[in-house]
N, CA, C and O atoms as a Tinker XYZ file with bonds, in Angstrom:
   296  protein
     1  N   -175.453000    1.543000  -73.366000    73     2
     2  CA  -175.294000    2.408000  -72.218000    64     1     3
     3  C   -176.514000    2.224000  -71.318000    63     2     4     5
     4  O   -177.605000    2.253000  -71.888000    81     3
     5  N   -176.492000    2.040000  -70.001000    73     3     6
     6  CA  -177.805000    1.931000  -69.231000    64     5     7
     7  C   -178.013000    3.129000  -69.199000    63     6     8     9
     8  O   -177.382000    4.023000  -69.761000    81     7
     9  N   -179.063000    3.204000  -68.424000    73     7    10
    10  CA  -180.232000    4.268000  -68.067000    64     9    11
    11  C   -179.441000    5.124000  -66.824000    63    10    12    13
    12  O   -179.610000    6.334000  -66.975000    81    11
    13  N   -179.026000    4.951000  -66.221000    73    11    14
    14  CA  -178.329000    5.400000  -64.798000    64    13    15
    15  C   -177.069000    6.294000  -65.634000    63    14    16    17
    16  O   -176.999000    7.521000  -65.711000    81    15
    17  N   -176.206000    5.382000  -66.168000    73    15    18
    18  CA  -175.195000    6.111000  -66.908000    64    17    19
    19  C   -175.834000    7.018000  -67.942000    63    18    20    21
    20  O   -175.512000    8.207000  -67.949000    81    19
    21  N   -176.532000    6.649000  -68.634000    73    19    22
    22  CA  -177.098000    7.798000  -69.685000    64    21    23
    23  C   -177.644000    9.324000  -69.144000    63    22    24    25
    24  O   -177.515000   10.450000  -69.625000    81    23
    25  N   -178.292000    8.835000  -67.953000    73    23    26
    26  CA  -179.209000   10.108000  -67.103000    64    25    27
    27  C   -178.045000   10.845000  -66.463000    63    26    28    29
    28  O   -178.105000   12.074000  -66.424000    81    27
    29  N   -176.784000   10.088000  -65.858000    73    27    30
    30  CA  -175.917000   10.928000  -65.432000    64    29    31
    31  C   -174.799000   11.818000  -66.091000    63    30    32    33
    32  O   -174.123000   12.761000  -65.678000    81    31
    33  N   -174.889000   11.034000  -67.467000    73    31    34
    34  CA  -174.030000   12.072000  -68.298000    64    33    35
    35  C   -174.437000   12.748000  -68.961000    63    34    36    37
    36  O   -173.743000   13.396000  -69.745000    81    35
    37  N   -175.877000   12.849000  -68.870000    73    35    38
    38  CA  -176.749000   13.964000  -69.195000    64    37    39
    39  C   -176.524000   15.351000  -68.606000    63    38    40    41
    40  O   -176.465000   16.488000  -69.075000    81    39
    41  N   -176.428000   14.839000  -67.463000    73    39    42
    42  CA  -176.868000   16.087000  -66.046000    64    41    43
    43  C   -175.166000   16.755000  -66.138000    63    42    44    45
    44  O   -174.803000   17.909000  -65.908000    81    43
    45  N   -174.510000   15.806000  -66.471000    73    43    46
    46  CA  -173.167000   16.091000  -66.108000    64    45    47
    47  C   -172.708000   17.236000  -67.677000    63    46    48    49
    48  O   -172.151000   18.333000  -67.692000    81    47
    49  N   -173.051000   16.678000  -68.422000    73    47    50
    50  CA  -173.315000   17.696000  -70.032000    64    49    51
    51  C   -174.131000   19.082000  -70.167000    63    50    52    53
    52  O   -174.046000   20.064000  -70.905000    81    51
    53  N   -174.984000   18.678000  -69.069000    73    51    54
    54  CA  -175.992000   19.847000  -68.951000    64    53    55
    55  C   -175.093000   20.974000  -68.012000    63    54    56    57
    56  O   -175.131000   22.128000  -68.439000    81    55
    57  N   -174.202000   20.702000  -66.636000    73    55    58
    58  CA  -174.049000   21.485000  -66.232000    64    57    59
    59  C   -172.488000   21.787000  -67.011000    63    58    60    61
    60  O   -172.180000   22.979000  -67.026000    81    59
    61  N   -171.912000   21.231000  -67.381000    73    59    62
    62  CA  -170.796000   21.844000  -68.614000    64    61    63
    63  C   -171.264000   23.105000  -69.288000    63    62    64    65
    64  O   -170.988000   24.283000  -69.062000    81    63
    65  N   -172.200000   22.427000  -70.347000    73    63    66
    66  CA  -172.754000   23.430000  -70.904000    64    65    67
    67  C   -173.566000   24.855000  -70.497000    63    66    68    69
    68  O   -173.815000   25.849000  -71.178000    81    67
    69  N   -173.916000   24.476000  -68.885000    73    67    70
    70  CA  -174.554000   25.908000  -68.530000    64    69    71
    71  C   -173.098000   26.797000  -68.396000    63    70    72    73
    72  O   -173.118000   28.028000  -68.404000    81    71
    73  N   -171.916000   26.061000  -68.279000    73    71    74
    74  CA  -170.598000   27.671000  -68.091000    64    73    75
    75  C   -170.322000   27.903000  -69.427000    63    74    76    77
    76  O   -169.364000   28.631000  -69.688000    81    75
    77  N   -170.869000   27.504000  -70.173000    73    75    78
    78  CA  -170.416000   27.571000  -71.883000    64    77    79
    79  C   -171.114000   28.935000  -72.631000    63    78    80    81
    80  O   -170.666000   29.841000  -73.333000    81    79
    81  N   -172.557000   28.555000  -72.054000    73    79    82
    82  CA  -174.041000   29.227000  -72.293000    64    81    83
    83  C   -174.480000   30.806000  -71.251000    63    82    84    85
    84  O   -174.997000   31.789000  -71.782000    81    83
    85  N   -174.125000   30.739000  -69.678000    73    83    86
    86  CA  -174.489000   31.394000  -69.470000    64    85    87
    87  C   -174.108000   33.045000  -69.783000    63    86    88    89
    88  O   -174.862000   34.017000  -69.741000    81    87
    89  N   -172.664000   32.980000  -70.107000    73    87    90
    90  CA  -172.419000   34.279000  -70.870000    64    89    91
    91  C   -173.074000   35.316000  -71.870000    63    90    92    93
    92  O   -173.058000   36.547000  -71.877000    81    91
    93  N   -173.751000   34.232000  -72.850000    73    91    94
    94  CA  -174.601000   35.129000  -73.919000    64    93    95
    95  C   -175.782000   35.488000  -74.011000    63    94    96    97
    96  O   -176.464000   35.814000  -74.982000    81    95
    97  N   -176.058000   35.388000  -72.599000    73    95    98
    98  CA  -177.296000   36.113000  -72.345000    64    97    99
    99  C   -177.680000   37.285000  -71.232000    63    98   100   101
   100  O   -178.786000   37.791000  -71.040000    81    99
   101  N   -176.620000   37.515000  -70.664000    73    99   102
   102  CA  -177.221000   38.873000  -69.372000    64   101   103
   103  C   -176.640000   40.118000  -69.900000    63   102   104   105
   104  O   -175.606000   40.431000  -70.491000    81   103
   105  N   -177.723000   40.725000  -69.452000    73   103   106
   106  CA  -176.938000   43.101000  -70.127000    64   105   107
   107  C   -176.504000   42.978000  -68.842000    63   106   108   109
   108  O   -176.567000   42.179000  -67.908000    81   107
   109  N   -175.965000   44.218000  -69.155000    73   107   110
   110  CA  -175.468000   44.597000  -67.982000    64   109   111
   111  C   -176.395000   45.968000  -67.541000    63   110   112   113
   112  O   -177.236000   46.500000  -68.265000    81   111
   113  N   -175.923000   46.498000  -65.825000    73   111   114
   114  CA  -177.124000   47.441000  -65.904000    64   113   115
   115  C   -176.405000   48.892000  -66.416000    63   114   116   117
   116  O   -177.110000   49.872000  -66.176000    81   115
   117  N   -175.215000   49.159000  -67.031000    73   115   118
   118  CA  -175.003000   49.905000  -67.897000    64   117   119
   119  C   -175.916000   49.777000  -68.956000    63   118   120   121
   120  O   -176.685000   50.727000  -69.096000    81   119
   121  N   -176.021000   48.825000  -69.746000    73   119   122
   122  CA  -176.590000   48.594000  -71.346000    64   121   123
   123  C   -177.896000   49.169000  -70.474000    63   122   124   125
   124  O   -178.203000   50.226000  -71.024000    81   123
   125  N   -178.565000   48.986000  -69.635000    73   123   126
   126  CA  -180.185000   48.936000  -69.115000    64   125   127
   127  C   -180.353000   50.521000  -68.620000    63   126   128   129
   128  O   -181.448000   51.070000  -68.737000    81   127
   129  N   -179.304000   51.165000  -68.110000    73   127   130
   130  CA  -179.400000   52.476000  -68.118000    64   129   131
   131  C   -179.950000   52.535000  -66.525000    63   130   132   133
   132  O   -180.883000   53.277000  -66.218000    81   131
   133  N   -179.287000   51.696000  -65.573000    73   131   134
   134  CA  -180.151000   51.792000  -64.577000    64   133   135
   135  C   -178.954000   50.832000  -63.081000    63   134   136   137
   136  O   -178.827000   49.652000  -62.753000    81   135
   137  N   -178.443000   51.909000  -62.678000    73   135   138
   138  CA  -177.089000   51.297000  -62.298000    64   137   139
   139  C   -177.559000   51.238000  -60.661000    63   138   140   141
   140  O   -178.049000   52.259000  -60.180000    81   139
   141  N   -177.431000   50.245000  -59.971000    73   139   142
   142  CA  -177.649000   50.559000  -58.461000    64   141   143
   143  C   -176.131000   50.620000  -57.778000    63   142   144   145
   144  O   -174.998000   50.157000  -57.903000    81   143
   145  N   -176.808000   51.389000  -57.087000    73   143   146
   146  CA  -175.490000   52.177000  -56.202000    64   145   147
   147  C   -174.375000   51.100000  -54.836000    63   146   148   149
   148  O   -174.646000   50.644000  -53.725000    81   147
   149  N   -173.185000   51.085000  -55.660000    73   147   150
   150  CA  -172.587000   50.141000  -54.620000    64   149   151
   151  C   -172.336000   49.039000  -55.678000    63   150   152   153
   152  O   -171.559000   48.173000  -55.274000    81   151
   153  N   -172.775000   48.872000  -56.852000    73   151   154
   154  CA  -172.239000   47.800000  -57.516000    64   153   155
   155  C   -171.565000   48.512000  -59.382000    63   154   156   157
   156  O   -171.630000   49.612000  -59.932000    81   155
   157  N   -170.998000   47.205000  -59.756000    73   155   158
   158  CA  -170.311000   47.881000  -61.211000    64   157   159
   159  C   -171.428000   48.293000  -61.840000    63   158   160   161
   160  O   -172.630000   48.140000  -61.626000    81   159
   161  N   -170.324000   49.252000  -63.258000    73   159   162
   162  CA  -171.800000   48.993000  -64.243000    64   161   163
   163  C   -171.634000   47.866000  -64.693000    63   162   164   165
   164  O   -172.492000   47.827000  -65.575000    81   163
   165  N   -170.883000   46.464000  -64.708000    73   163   166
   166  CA  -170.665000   45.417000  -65.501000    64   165   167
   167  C   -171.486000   44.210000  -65.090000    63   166   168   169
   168  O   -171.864000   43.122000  -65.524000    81   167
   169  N   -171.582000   45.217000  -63.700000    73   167   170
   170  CA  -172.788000   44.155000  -63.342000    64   169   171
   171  C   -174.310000   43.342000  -63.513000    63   170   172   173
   172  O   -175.196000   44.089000  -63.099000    81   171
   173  N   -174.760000   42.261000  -63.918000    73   171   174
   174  CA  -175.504000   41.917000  -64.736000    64   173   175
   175  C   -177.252000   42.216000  -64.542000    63   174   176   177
   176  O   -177.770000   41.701000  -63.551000    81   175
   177  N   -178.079000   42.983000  -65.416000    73   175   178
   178  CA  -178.840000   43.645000  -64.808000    64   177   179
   179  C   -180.541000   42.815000  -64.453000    63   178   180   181
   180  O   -181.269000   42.911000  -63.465000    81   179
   181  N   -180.680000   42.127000  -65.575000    73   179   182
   182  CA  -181.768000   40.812000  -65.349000    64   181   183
   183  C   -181.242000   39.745000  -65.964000    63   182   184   185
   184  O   -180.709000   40.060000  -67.027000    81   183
   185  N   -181.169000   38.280000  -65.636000    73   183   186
   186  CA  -181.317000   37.555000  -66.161000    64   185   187
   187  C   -182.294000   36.563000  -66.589000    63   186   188   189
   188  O   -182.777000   35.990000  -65.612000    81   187
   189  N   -182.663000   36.238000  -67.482000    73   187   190
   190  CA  -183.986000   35.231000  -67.907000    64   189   191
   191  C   -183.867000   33.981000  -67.635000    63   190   192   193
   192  O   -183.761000   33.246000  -68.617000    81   191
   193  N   -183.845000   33.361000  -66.315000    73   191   194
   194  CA  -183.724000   31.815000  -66.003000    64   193   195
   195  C   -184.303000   30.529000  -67.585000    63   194   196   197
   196  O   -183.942000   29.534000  -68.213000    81   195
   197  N   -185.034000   31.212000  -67.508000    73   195   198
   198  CA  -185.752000   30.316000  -68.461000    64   197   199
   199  C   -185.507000   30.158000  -69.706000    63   198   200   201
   200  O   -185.512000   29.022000  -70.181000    81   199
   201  N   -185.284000   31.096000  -70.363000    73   199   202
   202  CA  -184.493000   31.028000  -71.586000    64   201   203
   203  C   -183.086000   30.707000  -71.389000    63   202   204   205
   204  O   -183.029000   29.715000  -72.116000    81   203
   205  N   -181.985000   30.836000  -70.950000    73   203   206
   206  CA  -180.996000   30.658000  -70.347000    64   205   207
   207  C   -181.416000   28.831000  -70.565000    63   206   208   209
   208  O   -181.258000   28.055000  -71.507000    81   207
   209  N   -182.037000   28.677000  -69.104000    73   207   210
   210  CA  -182.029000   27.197000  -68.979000    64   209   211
   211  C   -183.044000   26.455000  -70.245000    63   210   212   213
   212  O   -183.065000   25.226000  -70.305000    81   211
   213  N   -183.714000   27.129000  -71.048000    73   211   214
   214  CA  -184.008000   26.182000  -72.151000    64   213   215
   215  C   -182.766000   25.816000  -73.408000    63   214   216   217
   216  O   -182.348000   24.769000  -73.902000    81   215
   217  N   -182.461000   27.267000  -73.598000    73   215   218
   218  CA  -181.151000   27.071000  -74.860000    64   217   219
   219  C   -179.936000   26.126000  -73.937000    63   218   220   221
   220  O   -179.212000   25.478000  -74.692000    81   219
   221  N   -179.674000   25.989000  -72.720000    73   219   222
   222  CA  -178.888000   25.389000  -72.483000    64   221   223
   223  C   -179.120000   23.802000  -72.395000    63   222   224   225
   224  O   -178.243000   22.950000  -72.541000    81   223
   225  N   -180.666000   23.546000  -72.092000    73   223   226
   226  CA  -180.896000   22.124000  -72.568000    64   225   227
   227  C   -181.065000   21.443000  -74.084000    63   226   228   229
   228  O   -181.100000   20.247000  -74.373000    81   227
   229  N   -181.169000   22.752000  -75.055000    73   227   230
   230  CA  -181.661000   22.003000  -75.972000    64   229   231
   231  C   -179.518000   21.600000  -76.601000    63   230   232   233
   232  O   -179.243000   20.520000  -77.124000    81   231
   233  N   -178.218000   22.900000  -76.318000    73   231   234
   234  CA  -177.339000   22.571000  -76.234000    64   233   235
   235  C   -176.595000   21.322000  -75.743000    63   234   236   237
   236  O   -175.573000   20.780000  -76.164000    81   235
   237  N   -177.606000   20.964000  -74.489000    73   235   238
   238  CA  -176.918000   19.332000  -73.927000    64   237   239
   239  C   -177.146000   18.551000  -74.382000    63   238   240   241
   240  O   -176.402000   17.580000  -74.515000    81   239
   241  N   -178.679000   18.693000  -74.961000    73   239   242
   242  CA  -179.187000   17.582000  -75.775000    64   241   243
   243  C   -178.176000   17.083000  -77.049000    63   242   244   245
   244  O   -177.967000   15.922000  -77.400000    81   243
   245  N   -177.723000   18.090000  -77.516000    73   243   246
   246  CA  -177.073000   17.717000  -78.967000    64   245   247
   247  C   -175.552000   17.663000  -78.297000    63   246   248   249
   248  O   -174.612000   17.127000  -78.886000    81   247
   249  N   -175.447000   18.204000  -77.167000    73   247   250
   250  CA  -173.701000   17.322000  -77.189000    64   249   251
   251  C   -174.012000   15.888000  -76.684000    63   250   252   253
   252  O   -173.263000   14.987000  -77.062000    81   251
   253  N   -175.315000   15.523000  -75.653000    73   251   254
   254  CA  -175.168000   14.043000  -75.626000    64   253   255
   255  C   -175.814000   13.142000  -76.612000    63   254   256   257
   256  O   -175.709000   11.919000  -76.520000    81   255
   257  N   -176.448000   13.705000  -77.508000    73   255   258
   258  CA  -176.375000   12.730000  -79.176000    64   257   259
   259  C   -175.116000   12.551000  -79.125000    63   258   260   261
   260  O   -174.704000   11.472000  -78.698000    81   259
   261  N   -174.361000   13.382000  -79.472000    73   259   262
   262  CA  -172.969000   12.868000  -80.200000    64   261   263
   263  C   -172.294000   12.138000  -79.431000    63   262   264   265
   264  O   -171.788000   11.185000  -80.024000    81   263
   265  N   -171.983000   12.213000  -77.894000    73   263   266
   266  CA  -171.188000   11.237000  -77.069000    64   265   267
   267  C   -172.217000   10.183000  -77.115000    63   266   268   269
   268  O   -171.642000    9.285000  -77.730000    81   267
   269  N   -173.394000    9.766000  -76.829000    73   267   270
   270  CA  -173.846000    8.413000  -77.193000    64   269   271
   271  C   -173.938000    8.028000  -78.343000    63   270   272   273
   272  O   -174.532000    6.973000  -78.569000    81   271
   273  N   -173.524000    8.582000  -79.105000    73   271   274
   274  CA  -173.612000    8.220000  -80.645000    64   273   275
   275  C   -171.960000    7.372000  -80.962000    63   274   276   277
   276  O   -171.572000    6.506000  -81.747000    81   275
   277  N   -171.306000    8.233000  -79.816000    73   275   278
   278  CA  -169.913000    7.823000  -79.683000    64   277   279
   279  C   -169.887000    6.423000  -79.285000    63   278   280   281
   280  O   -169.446000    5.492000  -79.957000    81   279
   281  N   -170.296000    6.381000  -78.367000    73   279   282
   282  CA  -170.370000    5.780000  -76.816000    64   281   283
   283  C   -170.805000    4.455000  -77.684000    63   282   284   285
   284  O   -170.084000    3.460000  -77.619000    81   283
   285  N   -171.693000    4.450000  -78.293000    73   283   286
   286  CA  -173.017000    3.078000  -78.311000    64   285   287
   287  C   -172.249000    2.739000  -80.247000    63   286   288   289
   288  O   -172.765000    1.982000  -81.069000    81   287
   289  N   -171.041000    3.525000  -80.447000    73   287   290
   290  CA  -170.862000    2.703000  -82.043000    64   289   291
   291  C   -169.127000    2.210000  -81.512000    63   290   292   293
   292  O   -168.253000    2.080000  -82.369000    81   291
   293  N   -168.936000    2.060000  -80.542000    73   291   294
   294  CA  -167.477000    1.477000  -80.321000    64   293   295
   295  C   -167.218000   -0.225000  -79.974000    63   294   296
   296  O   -166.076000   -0.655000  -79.807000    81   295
């Protein structure tokens, strides 16, 4: 696999996986006890970019082992 293709089905795995990932991490500002006016309580009250976007890279990482693992034994 070149380098161009490898880097792009990286990015392309990575953003898969952020709609996979970003669910299991935001409260809502019900759970937070702290509701602003004009929106749900379901609405999400902080989210942690960073954790978010680390667990979701270390997730891409291990789905693109396995597709180049795919990829590079055919």
């Amino acid at each position: 696999m070149r380098t161009s293709v490898a880097i792009a089905t990286f990015f392309c795995l990575w953003f898969i996986t952020l709609f996979v990932v970003l669910p299991f991490f935001p409260h809502t500002q019900e759970e937070a006890g702290e509701i602003v006016p004009g929106t749900p309580e379901s609405a999400p009250d902080k989210i942690n970019l960073v954790k978010l976007f680390c667990v979701n890279t270390v997730v891409a990482l291990v789905s693109f082992v396995g597709v180049y693992t795919v990829i590079a034994n055919i």
